[in-house]
C-alpha positions in Angstrom: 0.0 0.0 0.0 2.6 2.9 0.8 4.4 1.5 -2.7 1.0 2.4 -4.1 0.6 5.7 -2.4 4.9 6.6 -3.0 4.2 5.9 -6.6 0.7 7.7 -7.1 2.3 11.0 -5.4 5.8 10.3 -7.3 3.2 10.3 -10.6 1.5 13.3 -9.8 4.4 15.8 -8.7 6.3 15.0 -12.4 2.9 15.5 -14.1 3.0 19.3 -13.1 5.8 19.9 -15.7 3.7 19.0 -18.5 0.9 20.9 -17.8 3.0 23.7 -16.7 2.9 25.8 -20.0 -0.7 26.6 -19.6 -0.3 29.1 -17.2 1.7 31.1 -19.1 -0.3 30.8 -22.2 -3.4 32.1 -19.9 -1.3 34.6 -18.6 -0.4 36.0 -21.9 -3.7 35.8 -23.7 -5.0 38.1 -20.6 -2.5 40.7 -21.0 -3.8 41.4 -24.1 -7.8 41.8 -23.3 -9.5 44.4 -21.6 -10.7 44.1 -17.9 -13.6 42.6 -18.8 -12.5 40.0 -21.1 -10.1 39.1 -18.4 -12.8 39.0 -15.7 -14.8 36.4 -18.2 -11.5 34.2 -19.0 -11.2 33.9 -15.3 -14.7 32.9 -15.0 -14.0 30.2 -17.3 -11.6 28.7 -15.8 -13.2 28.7 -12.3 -16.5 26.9 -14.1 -14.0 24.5 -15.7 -12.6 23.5 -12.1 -15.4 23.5 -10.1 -16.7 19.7 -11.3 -13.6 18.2 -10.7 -13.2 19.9 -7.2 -16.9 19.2 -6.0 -15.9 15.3 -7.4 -12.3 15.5 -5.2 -14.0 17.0 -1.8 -17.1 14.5 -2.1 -14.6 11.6 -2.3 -12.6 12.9 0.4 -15.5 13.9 2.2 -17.1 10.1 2.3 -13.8 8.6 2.4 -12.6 10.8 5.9 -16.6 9.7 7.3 -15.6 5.9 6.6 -12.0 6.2 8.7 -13.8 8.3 11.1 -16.4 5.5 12.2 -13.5 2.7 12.1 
């Protein structure tokens, strides 16, 4: 089990290279907007993560109420 968990967080700290780029590509396409434009891109990108973080916190949610009764 902890080779399981060493390797999923081993995985997922390299991963952050690749998607690294992204940021800046964001940060350069708002540069160039107006403040409203901006505002909206922003927007986006909250409504974008907001799925996957409701689906990470209900997981951890239900998973730290299991452990908690054991």
């Amino acid at each position: 089990m902890k080779r399981f968990v060493f390797a999923g967080l081993l995985l997922i700290m390299l991963s952050g290279a690749a998607y690294g780029q992204g940021c800046s590509v964001c940060t350069k396409a708002a540069a160039g907007m107006d403040d409203k434009s901006a505002k909206g891109l922003n927007g986006g990108i909250v409504y974008l993560a907001f799925l996957p973080l409701i689906f990470m916190g209900t997981v951890g949610f239900l998973w730290w109420k299991q452990n908690r009764s054991a």
